[in-house]
Steps between C-alpha positions, in 0.01 A plus 500: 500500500296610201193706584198320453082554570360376820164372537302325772208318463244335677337236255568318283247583248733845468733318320487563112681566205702797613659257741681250220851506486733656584272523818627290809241438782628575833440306812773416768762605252756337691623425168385740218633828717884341502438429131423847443775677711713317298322595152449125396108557522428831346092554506353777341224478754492316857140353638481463836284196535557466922140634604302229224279285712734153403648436873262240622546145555214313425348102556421453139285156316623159578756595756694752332632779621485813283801761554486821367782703351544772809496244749895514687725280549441502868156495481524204252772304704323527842142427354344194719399365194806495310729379828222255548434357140817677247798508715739446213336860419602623878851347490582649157344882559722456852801453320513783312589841588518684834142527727520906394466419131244198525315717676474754253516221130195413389369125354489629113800735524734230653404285176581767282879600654756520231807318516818607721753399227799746568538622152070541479558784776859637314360758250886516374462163404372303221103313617308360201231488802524881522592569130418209267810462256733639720668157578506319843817592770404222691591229265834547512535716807434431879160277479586279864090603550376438163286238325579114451171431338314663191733744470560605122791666296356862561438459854548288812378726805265337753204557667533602881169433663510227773058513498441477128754147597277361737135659274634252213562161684150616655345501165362901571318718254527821402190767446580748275287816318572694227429821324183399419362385863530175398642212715667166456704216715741341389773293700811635669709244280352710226579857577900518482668447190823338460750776305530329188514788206330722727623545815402871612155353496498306822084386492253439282286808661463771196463892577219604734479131651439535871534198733206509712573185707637151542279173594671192651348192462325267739778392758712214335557197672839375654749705638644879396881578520653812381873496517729843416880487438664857511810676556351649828239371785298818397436741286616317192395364183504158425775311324282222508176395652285243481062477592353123511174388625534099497242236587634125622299228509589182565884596482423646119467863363081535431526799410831786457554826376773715502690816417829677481626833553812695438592288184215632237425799329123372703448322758566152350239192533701230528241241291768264401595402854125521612444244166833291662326484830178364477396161597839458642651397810577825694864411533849676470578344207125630326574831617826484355362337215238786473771827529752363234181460212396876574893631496593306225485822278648771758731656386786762705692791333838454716408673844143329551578156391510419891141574460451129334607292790377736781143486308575061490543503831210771638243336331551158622539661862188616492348187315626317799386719782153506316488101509610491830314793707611593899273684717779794508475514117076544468495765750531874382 
């Protein structure tokens, strides 16, 4: 590992100019400490941002509930509130990882995890993700995990969070401060880029920017599925996975929204089947209707073109189980 300065702080208002890139803020670092063992993430200087006063989780305006960026994974999953009102937020933060490591990840570090593309953690091997220009392995290597959708020609890595899944079909924001002290939202559709020419940069967030917390939305109507296919019951990343909240009246869709993981570069908002679904019947043949509009582009590079069907056929599973709710399924 390359030596580096420590610091700890205890407010935010110590963060300055000294602490632009190549600073990384530490928090759980259930993430950033592998990327540094394996000299991927070299910092010149290492914040330790644990102590700030951002774990609370608070009743906010309208019904919202306002998260902020040190809150865990276990504390965020088990919340009354969020069982009660978000469970597609509770089913995906369950999903992922072991209880050991939830308990430790925090809400703003588990949106900012870097990929686990094989060749992004081989320093031996090419990574325009790690070294722009350099050429992608996975295009033409062993890609069975990689991206269907949005990928580009100089990268087609994915994102692995399972939460930031289920924070985009809930329509979340994101709170974030910069250098200056000075804060803005902006949604969670808006802060992951897709790799186009630029794929080492994975958000929009520039040096310095500190995510202070996340805000979800007054509780949507209709129901809240979050579905995970993996190689593994646990402890795996997803190969695909799929967050709806639906609403049904009348036997038609009122109101959908959904979103994908394990095929994007993001965490993908499916709006063309969400435009496919509404005002119609919420049938088998509209939810079929709805996942061949949004794959129509996906594409596979040889060993994750089984990706295209098994997305097909997730989504309208959990279209379905959405429409047509048991007791067994509501419960957490």
């Amino acid at each position: 590992m390359k030596p580096f300065d420590y610091q700890r702080i205890r407010t935010v208002a110590e963060i300055g100019a000294r602490h632009a890139a190549p600073t990384r803020f530490l928090a759980g670092g259930t993430n950033l400490i592998d990327l540094m063992k394996h000299e991927i993430e070299t910092p010149d200087q290492v914040v330790d941002i644990s102590r700030l006063e951002l774990a609370a989780i608070e009743d906010a305006a309208g019904d919202e509930l306002r998260v902020g960026a040190l809150v865990t994974n276990t504390a965020l999953a088990s919340d009354e509130r969020v069982r009660k009102h978000w469970p597609l937020l509770s089913y995906a933060l369950l999903s992922g990882a072991t209880v050991q490591l939830r308990n430790r990840a925090t809400t703003g570090g588990n949106l900012l995890q870097r990929t686990r593309c094989y060749y992004f953690y081989d320093t031996a091997r090419p990574c325009n993700k790690r070294h722009p220009g350099e050429g992608c392995s996975a295009l033409e290597g062993q890609n069975r995990i990689h991206a269907i959708l949005g990928a580009s020609d100089q990268c087609i890595a994915t994102h692995p969070s399972d939460m930031a899944v289920a924070l985009a079909a809930l329509d979340a924001r994101v709170t974030v401060r910069n250098l200056e002290g000075e804060e803005r939202e902006l949604p969670i559709e808006s802060l992951h880029r897709l790799p186009e020419d630029h794929p080492e940069q994975d958000t929009v967030l520039t040096p310095g920017d500190l995510i202070t917390a996340v805000t979800l939305p007054a509780p949507p109507a209709g129901e809240q599925r979050y579905r995970k296919v993996r190689d593994r019951s646990s402890y795996a990343f997803a190969l695909v996975s799929v967050a709806v909240v639906l609403e049904v009246r009348g036997g038609e869709v009122e109101n959908v929204r959904i979103a994908l993981g394990g095929v994007a570069h993001k965490p993908w908002r499916a709006r063309k089947a969400e435009a496919a679904l509404l005002g119609k019947a919420a049938t088998e043949d509209s939810f079929r209707e709805a996942a061949e509009a949004e794959l129509a582009p996906a594409r596979g590079y040889g060993h994750n073109e089984f990706k295209i069907p098994l997305a097909r056929r997730t989504l309208i599973a959990t279209l379905r189980d959405a429409a047509a709710p048991s007791s067994e399924e509501t419960s957490l």
